[in-house]
C-alpha atoms as an extended CHARMM CRD file, in Angstrom:
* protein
*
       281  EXT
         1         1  UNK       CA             78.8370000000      197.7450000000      -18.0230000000  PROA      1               0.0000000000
         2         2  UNK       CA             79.2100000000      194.3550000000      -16.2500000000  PROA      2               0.0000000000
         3         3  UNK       CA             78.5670000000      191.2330000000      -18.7270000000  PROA      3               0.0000000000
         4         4  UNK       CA             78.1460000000      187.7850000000      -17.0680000000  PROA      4               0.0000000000
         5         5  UNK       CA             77.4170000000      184.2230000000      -18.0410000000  PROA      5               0.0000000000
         6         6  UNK       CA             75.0280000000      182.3550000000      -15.5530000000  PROA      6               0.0000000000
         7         7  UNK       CA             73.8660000000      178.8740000000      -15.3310000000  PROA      7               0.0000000000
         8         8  UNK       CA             75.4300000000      175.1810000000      -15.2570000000  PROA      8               0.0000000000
         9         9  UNK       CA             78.5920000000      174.7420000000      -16.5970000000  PROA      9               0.0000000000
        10        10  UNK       CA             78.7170000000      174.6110000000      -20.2810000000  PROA      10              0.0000000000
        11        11  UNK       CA             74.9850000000      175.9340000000      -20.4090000000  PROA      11              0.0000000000
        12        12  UNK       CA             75.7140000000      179.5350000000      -19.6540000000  PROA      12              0.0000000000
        13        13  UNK       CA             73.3100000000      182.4950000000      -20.8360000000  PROA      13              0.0000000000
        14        14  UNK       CA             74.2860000000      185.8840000000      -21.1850000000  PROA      14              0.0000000000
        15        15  UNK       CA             73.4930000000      188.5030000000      -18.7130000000  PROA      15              0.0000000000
        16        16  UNK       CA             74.7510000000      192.0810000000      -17.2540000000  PROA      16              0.0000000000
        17        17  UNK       CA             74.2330000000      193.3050000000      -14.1910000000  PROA      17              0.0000000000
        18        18  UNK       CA             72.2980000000      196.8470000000      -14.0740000000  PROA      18              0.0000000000
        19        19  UNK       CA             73.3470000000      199.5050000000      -11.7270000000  PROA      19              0.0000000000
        20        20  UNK       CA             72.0890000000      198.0540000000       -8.7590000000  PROA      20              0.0000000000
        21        21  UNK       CA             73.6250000000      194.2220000000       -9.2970000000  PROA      21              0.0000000000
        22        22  UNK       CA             70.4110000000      193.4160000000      -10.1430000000  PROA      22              0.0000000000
        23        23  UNK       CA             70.9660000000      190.3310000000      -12.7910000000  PROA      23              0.0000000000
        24        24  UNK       CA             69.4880000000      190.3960000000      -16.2040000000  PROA      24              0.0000000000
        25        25  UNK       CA             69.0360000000      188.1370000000      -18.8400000000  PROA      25              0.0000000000
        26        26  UNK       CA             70.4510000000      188.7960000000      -22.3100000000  PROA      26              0.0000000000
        27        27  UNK       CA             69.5930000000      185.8650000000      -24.0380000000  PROA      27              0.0000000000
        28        28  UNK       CA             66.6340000000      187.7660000000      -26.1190000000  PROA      28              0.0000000000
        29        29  UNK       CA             69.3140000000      189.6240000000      -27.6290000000  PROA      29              0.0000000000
        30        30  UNK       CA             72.4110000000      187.8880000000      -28.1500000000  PROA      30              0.0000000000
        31        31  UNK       CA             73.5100000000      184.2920000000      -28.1310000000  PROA      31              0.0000000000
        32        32  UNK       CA             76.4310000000      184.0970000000      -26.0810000000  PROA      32              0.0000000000
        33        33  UNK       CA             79.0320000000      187.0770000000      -24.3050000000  PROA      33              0.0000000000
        34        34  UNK       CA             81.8280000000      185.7100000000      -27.1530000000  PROA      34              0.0000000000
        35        35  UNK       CA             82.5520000000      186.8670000000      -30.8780000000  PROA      35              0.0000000000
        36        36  UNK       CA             80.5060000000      189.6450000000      -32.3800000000  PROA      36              0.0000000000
        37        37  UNK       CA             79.1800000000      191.2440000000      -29.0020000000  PROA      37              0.0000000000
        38        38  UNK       CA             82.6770000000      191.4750000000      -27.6650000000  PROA      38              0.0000000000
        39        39  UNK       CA             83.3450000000      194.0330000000      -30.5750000000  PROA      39              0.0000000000
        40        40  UNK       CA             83.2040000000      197.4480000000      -30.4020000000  PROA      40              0.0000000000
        41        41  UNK       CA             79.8710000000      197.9370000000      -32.0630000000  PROA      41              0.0000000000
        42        42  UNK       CA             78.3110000000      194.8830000000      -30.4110000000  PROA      42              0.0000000000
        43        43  UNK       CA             79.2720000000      196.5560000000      -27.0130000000  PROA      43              0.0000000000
        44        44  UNK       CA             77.5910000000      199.7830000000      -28.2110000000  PROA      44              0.0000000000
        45        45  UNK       CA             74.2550000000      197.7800000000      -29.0500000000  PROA      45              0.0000000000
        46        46  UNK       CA             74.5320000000      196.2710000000      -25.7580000000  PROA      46              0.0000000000
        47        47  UNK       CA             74.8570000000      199.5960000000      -23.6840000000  PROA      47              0.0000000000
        48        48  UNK       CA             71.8280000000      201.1370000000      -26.0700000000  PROA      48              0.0000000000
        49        49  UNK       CA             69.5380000000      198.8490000000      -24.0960000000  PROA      49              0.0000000000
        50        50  UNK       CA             67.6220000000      199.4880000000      -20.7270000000  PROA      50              0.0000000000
        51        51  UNK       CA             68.1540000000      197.2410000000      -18.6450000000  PROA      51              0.0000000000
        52        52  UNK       CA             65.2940000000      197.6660000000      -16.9040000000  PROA      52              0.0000000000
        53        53  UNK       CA             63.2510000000      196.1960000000      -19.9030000000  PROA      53              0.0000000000
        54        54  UNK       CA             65.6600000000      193.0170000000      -19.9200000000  PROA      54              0.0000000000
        55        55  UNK       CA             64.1520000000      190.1270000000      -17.6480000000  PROA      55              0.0000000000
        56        56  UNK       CA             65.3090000000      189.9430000000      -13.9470000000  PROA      56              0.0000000000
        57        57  UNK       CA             66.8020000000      186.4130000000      -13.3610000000  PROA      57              0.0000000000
        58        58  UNK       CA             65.6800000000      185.2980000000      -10.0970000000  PROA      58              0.0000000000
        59        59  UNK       CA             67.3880000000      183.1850000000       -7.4890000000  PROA      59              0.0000000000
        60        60  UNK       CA             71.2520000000      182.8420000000       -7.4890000000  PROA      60              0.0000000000
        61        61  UNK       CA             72.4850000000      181.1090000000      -10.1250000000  PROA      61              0.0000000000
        62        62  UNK       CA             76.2820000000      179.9030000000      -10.4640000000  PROA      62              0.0000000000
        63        63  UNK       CA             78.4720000000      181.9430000000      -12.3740000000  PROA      63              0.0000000000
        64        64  UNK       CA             80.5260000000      180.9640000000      -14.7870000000  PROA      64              0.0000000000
        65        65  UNK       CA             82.9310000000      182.3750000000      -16.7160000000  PROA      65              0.0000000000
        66        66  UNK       CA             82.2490000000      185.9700000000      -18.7810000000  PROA      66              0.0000000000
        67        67  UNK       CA             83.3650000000      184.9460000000      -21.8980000000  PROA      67              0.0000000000
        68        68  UNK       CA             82.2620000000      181.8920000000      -24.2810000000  PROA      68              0.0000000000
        69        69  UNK       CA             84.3820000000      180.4420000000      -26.7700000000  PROA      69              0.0000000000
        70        70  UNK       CA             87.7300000000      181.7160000000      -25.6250000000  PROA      70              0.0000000000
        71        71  UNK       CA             89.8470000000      181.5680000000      -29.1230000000  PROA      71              0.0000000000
        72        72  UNK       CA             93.1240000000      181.5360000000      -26.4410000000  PROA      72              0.0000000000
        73        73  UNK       CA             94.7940000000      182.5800000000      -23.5660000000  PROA      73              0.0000000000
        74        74  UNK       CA             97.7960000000      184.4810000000      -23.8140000000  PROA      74              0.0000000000
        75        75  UNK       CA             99.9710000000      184.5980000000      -20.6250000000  PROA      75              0.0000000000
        76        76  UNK       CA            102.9770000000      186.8060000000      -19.9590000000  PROA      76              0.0000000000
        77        77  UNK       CA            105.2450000000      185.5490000000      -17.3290000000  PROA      77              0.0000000000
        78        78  UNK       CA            107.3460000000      187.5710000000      -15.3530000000  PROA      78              0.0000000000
        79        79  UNK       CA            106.3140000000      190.9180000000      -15.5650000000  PROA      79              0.0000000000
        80        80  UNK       CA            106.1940000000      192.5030000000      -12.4110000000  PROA      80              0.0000000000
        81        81  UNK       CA            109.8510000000      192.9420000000      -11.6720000000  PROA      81              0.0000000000
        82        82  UNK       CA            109.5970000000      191.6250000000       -7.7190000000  PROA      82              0.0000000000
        83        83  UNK       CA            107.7200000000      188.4490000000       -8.7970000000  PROA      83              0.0000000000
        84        84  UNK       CA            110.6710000000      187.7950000000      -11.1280000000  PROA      84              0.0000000000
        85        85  UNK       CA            113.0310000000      188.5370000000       -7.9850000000  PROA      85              0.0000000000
        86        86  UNK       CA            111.2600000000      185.7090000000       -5.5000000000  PROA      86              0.0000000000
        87        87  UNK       CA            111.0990000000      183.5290000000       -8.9760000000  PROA      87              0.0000000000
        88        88  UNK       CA            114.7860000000      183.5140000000       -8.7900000000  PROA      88              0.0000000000
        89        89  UNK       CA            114.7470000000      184.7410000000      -12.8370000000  PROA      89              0.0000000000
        90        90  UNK       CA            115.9580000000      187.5630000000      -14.7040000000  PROA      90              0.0000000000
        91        91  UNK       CA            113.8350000000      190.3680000000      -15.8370000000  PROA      91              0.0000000000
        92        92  UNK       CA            112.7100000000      189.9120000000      -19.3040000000  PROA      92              0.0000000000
        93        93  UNK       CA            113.9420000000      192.2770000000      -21.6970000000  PROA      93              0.0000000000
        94        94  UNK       CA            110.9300000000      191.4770000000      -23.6570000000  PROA      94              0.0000000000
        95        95  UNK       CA            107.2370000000      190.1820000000      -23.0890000000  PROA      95              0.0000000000
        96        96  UNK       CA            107.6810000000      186.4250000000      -21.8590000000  PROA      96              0.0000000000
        97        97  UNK       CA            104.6890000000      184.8300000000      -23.5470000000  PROA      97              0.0000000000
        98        98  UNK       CA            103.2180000000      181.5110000000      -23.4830000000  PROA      98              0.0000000000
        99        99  UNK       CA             99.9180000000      179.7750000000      -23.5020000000  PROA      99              0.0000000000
       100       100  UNK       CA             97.4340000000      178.3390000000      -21.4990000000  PROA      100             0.0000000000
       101       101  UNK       CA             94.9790000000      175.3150000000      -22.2750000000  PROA      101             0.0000000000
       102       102  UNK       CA             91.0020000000      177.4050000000      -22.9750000000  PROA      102             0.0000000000
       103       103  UNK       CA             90.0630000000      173.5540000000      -20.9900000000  PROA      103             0.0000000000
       104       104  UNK       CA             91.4650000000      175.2920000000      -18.0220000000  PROA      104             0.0000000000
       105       105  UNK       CA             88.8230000000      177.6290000000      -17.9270000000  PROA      105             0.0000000000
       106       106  UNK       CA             85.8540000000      177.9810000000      -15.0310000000  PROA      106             0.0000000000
       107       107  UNK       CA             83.8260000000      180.2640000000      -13.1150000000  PROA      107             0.0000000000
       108       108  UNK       CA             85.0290000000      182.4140000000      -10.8060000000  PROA      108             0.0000000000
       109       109  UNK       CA             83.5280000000      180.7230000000       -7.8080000000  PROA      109             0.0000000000
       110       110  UNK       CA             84.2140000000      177.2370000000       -9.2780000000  PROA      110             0.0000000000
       111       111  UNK       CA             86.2780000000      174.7540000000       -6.7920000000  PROA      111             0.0000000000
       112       112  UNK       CA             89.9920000000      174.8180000000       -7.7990000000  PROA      112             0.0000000000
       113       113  UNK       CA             91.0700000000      170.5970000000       -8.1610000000  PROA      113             0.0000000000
       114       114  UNK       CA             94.0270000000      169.7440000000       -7.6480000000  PROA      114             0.0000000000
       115       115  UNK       CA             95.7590000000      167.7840000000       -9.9700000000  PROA      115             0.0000000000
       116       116  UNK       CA             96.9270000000      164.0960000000       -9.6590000000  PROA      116             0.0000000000
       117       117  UNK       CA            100.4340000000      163.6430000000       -8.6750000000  PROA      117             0.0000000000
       118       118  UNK       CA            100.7530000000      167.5830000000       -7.6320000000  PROA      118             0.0000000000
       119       119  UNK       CA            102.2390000000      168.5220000000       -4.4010000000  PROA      119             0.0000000000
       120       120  UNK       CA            103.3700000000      172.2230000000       -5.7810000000  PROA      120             0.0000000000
       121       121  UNK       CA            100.0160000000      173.9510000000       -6.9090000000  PROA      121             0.0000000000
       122       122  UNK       CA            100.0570000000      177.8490000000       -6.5270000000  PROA      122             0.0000000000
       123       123  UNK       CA             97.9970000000      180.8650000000       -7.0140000000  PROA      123             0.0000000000
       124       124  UNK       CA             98.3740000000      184.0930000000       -9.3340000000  PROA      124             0.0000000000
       125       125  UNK       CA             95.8260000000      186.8690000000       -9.3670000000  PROA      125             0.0000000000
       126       126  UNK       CA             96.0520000000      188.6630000000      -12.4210000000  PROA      126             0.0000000000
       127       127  UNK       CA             94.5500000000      191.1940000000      -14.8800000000  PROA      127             0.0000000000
       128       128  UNK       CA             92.6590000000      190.2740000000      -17.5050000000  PROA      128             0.0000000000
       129       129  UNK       CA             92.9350000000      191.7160000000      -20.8690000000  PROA      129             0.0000000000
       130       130  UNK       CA             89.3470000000      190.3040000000      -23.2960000000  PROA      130             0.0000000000
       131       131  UNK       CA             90.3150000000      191.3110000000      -27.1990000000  PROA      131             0.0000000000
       132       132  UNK       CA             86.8150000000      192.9920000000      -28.8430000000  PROA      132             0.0000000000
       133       133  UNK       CA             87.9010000000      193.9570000000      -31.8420000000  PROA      133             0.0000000000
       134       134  UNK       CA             90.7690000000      191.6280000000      -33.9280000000  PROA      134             0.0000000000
       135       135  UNK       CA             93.7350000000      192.9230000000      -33.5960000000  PROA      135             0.0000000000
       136       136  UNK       CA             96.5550000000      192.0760000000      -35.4830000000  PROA      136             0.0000000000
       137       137  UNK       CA            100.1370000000      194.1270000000      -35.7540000000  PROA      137             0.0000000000
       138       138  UNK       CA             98.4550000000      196.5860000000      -33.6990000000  PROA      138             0.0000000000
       139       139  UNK       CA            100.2870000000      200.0270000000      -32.8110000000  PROA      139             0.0000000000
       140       140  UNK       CA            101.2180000000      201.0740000000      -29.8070000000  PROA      140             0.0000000000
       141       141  UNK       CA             98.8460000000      204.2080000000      -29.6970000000  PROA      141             0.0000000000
       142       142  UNK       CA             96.0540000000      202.3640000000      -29.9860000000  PROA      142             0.0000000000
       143       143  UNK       CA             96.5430000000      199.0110000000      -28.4400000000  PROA      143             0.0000000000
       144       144  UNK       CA             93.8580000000      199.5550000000      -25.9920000000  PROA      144             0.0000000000
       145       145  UNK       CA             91.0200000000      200.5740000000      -28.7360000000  PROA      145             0.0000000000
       146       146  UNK       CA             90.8260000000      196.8650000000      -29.3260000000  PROA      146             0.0000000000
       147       147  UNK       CA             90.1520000000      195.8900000000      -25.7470000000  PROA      147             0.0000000000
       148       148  UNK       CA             86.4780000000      194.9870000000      -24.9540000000  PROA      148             0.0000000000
       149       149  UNK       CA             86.8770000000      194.8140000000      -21.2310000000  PROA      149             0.0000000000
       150       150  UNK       CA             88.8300000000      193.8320000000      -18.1240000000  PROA      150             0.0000000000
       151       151  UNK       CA             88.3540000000      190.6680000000      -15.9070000000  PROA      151             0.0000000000
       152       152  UNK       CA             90.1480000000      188.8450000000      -12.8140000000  PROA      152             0.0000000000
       153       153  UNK       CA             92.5510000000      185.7620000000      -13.8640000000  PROA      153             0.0000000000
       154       154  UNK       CA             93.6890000000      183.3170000000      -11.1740000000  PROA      154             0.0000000000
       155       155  UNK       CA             96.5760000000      181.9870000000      -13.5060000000  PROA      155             0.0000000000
       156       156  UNK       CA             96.4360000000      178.6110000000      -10.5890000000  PROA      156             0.0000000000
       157       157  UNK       CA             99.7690000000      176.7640000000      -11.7900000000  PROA      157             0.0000000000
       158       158  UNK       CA            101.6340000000      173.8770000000      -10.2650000000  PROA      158             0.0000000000
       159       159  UNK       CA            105.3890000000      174.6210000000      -10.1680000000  PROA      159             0.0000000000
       160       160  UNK       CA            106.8180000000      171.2140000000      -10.4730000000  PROA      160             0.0000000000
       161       161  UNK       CA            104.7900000000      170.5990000000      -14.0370000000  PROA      161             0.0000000000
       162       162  UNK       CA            105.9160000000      173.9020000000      -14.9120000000  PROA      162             0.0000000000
       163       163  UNK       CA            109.8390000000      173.8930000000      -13.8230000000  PROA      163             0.0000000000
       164       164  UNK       CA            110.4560000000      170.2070000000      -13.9100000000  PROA      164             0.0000000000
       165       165  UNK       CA            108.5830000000      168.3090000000      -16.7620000000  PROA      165             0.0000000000
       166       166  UNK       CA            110.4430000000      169.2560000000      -19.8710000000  PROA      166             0.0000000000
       167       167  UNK       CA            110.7160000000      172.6850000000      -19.6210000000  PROA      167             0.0000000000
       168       168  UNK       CA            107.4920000000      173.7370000000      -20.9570000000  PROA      168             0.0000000000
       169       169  UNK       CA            105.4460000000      176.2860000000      -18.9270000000  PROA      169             0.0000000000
       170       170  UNK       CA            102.1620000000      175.6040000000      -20.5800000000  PROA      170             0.0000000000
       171       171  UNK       CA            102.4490000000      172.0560000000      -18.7000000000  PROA      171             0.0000000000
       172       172  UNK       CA            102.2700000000      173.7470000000      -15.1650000000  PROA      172             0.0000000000
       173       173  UNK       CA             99.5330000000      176.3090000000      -16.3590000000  PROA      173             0.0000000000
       174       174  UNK       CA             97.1820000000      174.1130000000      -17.9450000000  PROA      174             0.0000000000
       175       175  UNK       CA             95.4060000000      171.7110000000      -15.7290000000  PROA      175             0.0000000000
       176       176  UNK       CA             91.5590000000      171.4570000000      -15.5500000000  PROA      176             0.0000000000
       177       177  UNK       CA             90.1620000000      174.1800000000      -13.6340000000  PROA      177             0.0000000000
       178       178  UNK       CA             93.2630000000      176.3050000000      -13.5060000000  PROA      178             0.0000000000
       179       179  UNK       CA             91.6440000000      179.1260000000      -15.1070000000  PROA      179             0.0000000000
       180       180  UNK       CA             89.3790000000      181.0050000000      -13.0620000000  PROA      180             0.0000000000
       181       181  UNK       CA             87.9700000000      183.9750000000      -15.0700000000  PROA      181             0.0000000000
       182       182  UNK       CA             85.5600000000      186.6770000000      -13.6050000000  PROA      182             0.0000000000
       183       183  UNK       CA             83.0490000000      186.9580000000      -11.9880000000  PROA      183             0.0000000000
       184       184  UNK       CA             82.0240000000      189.6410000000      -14.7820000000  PROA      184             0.0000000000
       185       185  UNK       CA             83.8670000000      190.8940000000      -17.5210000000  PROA      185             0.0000000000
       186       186  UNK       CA             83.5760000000      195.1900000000      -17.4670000000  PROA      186             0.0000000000
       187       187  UNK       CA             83.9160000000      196.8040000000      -20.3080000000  PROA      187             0.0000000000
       188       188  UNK       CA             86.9090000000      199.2140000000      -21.4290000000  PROA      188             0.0000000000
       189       189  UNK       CA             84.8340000000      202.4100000000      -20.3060000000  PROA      189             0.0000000000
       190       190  UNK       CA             84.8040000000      201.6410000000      -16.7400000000  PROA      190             0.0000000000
       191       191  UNK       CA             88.3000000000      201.2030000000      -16.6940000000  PROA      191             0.0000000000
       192       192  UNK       CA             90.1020000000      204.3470000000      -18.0230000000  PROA      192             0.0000000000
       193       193  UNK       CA             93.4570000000      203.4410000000      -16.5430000000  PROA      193             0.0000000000
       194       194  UNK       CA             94.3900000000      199.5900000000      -16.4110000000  PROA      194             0.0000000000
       195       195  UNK       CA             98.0960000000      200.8890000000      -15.2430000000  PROA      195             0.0000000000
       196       196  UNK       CA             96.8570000000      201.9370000000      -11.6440000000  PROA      196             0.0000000000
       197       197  UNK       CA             94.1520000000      198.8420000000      -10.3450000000  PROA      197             0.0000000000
       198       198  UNK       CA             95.4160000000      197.4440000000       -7.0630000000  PROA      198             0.0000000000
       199       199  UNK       CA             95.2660000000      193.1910000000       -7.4130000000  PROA      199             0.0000000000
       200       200  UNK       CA             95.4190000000      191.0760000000       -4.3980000000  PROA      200             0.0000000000
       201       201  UNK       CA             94.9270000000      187.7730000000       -3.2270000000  PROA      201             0.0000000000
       202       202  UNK       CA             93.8330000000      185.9930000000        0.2830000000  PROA      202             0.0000000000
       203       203  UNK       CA             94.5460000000      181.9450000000        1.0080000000  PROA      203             0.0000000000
       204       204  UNK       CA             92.1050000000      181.1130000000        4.1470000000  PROA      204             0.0000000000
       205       205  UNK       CA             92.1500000000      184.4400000000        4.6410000000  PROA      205             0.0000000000
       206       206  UNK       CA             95.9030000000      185.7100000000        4.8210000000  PROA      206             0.0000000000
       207       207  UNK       CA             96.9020000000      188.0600000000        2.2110000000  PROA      207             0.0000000000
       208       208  UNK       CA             99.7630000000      186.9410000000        0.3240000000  PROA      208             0.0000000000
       209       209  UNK       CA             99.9150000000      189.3160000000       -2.7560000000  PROA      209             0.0000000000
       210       210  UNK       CA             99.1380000000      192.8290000000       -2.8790000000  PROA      210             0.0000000000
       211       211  UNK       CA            100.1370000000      194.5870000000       -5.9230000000  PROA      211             0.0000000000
       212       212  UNK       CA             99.2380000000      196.9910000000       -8.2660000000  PROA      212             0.0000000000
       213       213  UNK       CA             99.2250000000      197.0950000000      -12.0420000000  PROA      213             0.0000000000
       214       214  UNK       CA            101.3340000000      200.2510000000      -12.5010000000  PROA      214             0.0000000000
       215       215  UNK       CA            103.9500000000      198.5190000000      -11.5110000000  PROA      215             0.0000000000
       216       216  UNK       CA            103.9430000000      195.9610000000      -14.6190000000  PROA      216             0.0000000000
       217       217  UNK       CA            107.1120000000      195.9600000000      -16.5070000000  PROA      217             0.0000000000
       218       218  UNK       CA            105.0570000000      195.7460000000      -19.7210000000  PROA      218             0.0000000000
       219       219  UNK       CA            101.8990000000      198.0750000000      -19.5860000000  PROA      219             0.0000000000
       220       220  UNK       CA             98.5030000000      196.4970000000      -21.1650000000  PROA      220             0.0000000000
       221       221  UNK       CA             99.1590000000      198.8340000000      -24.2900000000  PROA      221             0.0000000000
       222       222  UNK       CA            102.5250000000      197.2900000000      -24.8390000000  PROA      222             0.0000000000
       223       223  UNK       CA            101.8470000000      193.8030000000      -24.5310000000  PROA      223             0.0000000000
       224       224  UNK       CA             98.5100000000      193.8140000000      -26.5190000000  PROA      224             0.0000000000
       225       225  UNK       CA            101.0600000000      195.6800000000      -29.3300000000  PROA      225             0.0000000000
       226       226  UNK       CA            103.8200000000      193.2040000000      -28.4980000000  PROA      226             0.0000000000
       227       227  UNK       CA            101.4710000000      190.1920000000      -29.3190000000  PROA      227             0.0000000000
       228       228  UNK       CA             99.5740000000      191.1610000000      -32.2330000000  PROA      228             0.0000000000
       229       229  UNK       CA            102.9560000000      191.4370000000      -33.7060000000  PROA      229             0.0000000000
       230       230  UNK       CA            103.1220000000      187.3680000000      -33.3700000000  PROA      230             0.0000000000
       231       231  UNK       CA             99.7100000000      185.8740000000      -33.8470000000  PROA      231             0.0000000000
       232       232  UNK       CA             95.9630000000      187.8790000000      -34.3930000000  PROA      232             0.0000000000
       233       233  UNK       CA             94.2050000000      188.4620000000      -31.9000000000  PROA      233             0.0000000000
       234       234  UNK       CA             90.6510000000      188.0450000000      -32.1540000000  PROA      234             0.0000000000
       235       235  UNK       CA             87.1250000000      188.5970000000      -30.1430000000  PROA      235             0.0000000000
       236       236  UNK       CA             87.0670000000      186.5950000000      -26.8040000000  PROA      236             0.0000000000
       237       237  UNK       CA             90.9130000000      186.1230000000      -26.8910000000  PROA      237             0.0000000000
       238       238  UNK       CA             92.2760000000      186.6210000000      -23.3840000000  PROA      238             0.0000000000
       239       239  UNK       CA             95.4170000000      188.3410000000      -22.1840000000  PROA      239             0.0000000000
       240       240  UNK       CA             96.4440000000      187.1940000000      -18.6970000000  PROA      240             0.0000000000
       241       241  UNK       CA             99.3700000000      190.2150000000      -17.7620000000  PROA      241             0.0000000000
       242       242  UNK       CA            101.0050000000      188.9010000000      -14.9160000000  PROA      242             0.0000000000
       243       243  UNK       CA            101.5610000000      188.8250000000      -11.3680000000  PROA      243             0.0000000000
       244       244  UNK       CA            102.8750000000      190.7070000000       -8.8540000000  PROA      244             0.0000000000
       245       245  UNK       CA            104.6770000000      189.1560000000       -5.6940000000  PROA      245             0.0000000000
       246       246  UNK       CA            103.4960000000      187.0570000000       -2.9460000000  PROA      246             0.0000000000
       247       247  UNK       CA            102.9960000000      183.7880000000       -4.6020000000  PROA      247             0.0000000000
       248       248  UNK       CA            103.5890000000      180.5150000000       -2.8020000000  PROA      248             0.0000000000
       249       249  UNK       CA            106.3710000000      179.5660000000       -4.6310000000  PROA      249             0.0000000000
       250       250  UNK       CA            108.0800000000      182.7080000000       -3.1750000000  PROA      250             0.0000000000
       251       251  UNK       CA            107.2360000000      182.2940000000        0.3380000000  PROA      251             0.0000000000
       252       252  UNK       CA            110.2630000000      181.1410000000        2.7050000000  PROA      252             0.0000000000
       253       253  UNK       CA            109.5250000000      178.7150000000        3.1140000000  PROA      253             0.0000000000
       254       254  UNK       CA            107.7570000000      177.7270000000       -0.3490000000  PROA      254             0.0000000000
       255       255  UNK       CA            103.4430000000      177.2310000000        0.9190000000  PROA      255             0.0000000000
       256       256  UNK       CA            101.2490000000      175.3470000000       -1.7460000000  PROA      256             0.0000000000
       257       257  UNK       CA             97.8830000000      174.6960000000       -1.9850000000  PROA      257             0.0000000000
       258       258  UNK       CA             96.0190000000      171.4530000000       -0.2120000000  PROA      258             0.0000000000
       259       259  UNK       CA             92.3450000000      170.5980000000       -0.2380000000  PROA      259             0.0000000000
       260       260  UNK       CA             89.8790000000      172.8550000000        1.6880000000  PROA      260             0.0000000000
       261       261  UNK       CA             92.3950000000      175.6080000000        1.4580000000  PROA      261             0.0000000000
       262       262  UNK       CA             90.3500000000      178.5190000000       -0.0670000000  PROA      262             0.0000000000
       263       263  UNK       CA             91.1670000000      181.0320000000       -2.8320000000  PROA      263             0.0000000000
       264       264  UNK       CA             90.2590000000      184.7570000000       -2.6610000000  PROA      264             0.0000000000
       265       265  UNK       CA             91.5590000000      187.3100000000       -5.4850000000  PROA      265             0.0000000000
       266       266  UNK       CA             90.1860000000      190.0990000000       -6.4180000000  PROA      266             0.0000000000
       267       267  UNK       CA             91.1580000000      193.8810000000       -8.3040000000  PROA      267             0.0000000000
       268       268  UNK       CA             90.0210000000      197.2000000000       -7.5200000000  PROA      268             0.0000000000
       269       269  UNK       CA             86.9280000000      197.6310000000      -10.0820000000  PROA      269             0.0000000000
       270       270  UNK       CA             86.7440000000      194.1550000000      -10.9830000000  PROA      270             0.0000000000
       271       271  UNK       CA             84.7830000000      192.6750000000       -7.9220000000  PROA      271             0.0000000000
       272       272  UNK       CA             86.3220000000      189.5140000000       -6.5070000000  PROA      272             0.0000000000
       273       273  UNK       CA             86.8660000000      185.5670000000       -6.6180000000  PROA      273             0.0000000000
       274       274  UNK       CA             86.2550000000      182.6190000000       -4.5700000000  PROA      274             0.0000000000
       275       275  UNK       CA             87.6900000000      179.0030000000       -4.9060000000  PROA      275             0.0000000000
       276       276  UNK       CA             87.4960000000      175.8570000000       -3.2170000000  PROA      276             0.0000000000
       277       277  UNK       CA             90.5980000000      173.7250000000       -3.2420000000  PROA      277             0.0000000000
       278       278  UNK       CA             89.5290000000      170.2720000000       -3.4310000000  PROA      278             0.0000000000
       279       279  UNK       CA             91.7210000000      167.2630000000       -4.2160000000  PROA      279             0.0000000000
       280       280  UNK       CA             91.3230000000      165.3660000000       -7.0980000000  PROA      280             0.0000000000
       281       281  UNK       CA             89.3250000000      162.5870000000       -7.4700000000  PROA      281             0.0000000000
């Protein structure tokens, strides 16, 4: 199942997508794609219905992002081993966590801004982990039973921020707009195996990265375990996982982003993103 969230920016609706990509509304049923319906049994009420007999929403609307009311995001740095390599850092010997501002987030086909005073913004397709359940001091073995779904994360960061400006990642990672999640969040089912989705991501058409997840250092399983050890995790949380290599900070040499550059990531399953670099204004 494919959930959206359609409309102008911060005046979403619910929606899935039916097996033909056919849009439909879900606002006669729940209120938002966030909290309750991101559990296990609010996904199962959700899949009970026929889409068919949910209204068709007509035109093409914006997208924004698939989840309301993100709680957090939850990044893990470093954890494809060859992105640590052309990051000139060691391999963590454990999950290298930190967070990301939730006023970062937009739609997946949102324009990208640069930020004021930036001359090293970057890209960083990732996976995206959505919590359903809360999980907290979760086991190992069943880590992924509180996953609602999977989504594309363009973790956007600007290296100087992040490297240079006391030290603290979050800086670098946090800008507005530097959180593109979606287009549509699917849900745990359709993924059986997060440890074997090929990511990539284009710039104006060139692909620079070209991964794929079974080569995280840190599975999905492991990190969501890993975390719930330190903080709860609860519905609409996101887990970003990582990236693999290719970045533009690992170019030689280094390539950043400029306005009317554009942005394409995209996973195997997960459908794909588009964003316009503009500068800011």
């Amino acid at each position: 199942m494919k959930l959206v969230r359609y409309g102008p920016l911060r005046h979403e609706k619910p929606g899935l997508l039916d097996a033909q990509g056919v849009l439909r509304d879900l606002s006669g049923v729940v209120d938002d794609i966030a909290g309750e319906a991101l559990t296990d049994a609010g996904i199962e009420r959700l899949r009970a219905l026929d889409p068919a007999a949910l209204p068709k929403v007509e035109g093409d609307p914006r997208l924004g992002a698939p989840v309301g009311h993100v709680g957090k995001i939850i990044c893990v740095g470093l954890n494809y081993a060859d992105h640590a390599a052309e990051s000139g850092q060691p391999v963590p010997e454990q999950p290298l966590i930190f967070m990301k501002a939730t006023s970062a987030i937009v739609g997946a086909f949102d324009d990208v801004v640069i930020p004021a005073g930036s001359a090293k913004t970057d890209w960083e397709v990732e996976l995206g982990v959505v919590i359903g359940d809360t999980a907290r001091n979760v086991p190992h073995e069943r880590a992924l039973r509180h996953v609602a779904g999977y989504l594309i994360v363009n973790d956007v960061s600007e290296r100087d921020f992040q490297f240079t400006h006391g030290g603290q990642w979050v800086k670098g990672k946090s800008c507005d707009t530097f959180a593109p999640l979606g287009p549509w969040l699917v849900t745990r089912d359709e993924i059986p195996d997060p440890q074997n989705l090929a990511l990539w991501l284009t710039v104006n058409g060139h692909r620079h990265q070209d991964g794929n997840t079974r080569t995280m250092i840190f599975d999905v399983a492991t990190l969501l375990s890993h975390i719930s050890r330190y903080m709860t995790l609860e519905s609409g949380d996101v887990i970003s996982t990582g990236t693999p290599p290719g970045v533009g900070l690992g170019q030689k040499p280094p390539v950043y982003l400029k306005a009317g550059d554009v942005m394409e990531p995209g996973i195997d399953g997960l459908g794909m993103q588009r964003q316009r670099v503009v500068a800011f204004p």
